[in-house]
N, C-alpha and C positions, 0 to 999 in steps of 0.2 A: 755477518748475521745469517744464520742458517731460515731460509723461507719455506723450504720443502716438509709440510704436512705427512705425520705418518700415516700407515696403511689404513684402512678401517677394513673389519672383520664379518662379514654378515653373513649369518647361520639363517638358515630359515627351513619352513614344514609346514606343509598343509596336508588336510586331514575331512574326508566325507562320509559321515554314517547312512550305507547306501551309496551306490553313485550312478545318480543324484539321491540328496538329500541333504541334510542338512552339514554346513561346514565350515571351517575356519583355519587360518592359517596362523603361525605364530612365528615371531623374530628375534633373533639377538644380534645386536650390533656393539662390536667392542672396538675401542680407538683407542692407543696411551691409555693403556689400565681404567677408560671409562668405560660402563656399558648400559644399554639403554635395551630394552625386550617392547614389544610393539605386537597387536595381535587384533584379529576381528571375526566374527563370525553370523554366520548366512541362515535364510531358512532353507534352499533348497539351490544348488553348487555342485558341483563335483569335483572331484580330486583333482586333476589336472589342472583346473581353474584356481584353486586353491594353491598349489602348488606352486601358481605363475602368479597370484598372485602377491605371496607372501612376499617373494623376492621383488617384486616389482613397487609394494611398500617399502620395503627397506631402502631401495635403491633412490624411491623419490623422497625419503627422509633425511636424506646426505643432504646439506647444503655448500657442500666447497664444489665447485665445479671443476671439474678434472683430478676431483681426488681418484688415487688409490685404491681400488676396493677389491676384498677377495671374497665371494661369493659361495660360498659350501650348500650343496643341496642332495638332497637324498633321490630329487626326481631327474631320471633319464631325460625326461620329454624338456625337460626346461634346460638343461646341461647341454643336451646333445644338439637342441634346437639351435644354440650359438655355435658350443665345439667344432660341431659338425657341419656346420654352413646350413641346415636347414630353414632357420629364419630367412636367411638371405633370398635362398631359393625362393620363399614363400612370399616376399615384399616383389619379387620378378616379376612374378606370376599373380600378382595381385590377391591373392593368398584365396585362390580357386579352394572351393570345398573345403575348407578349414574351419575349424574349430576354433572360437575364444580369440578371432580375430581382433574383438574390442580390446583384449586385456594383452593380444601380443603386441599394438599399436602404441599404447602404453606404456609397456614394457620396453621398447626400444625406445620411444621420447627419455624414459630416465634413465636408459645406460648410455647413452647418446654421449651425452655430458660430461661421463666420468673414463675411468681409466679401468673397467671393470674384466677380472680374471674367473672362469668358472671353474671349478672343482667339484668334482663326484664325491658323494659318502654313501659308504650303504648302510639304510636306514634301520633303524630298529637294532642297531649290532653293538651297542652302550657308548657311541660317542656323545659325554656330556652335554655337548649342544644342540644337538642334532635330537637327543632327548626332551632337553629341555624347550624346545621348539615344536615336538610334539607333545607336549603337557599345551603349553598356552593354545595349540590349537584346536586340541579335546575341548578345554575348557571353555573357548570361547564360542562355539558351535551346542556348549552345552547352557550357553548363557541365558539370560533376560532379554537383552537387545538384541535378536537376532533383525538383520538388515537384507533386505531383497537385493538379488544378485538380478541387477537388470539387465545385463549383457548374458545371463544367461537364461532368463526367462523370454527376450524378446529372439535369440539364436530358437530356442523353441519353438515361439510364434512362428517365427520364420519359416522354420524345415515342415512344418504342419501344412504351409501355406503351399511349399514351392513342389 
């Protein structure tokens, strides 16, 4: 009997009108011919935040622990942050003068878990998903329920303060 679970697929993109302003991220996760798209959106965000955290929904909506996952993103900062040992550096050094510290802490508790691969796309060049990951995240940034991003409002407070 075969136990080994196939790969899962997670596309994702986020998206800030203004940066800051208002934003949202959008997902597609695909597994064995299933797929599921997930998305959210802020009143006031920026890109990069968005960006980290599409992927970092998707990665905490897996529940197989030690799955498989290959991770396509359009953003340098989230790709290279792993690729490139950047995060790493940044957990060293107690992540001095950093940005969206709340959402990289995050970020690594759900790839922690799994078996997770990053991959570059470049954005906006007609990869279907990669598309369609920026439709959900226009759209949800253009929604009814926009949600305060409090990791980025109190980062604010903060820099005002210090």
């Amino acid at each position: 009997m075969n136990t080994q679970r196939p790969p899962i697929y997670l596309f994702s993109d986020g998206a800030a009108s203004g940066n800051p302003g208002p934003g949202g991220y959008g997902v597609v996760l695909r597994c064995a011919g299933l797929e599921r798209e997930l998305s959210g959106g802020f009143r006031l965000t920026t890109n990069n935040r968005m960006e980290l955290l599409g992927v970092t929904v998707g990665l905490e909506s897996i529940k197989w622990d030690g799955a498989e996952v290959h991770v396509w993103s359009d953003s340098s900062y989230v790709v290279k942050a792993v690729n490139e040992g950047w995060l790493e550096t940044w957990k060293r050094t107690g992540f001095k003068k950093k940005k969206n510290v709340d959402l990289w802490l995050r970020f690594d508790a759900a790839r922690s878990r799994l078996r997770v691969t990053f991959h570059w796309l470049k954005g906006h060049a007609g990869h279907p998903e990669n598309e369609r990951c920026d439709q959900l995240a226009v759209a949800a940034y253009h929604g009814d329920n926009l949600r305060e991003d409090v990791g980025y409002l109190t980062e604010i407070q903060e820099s005002t303060i210090l």
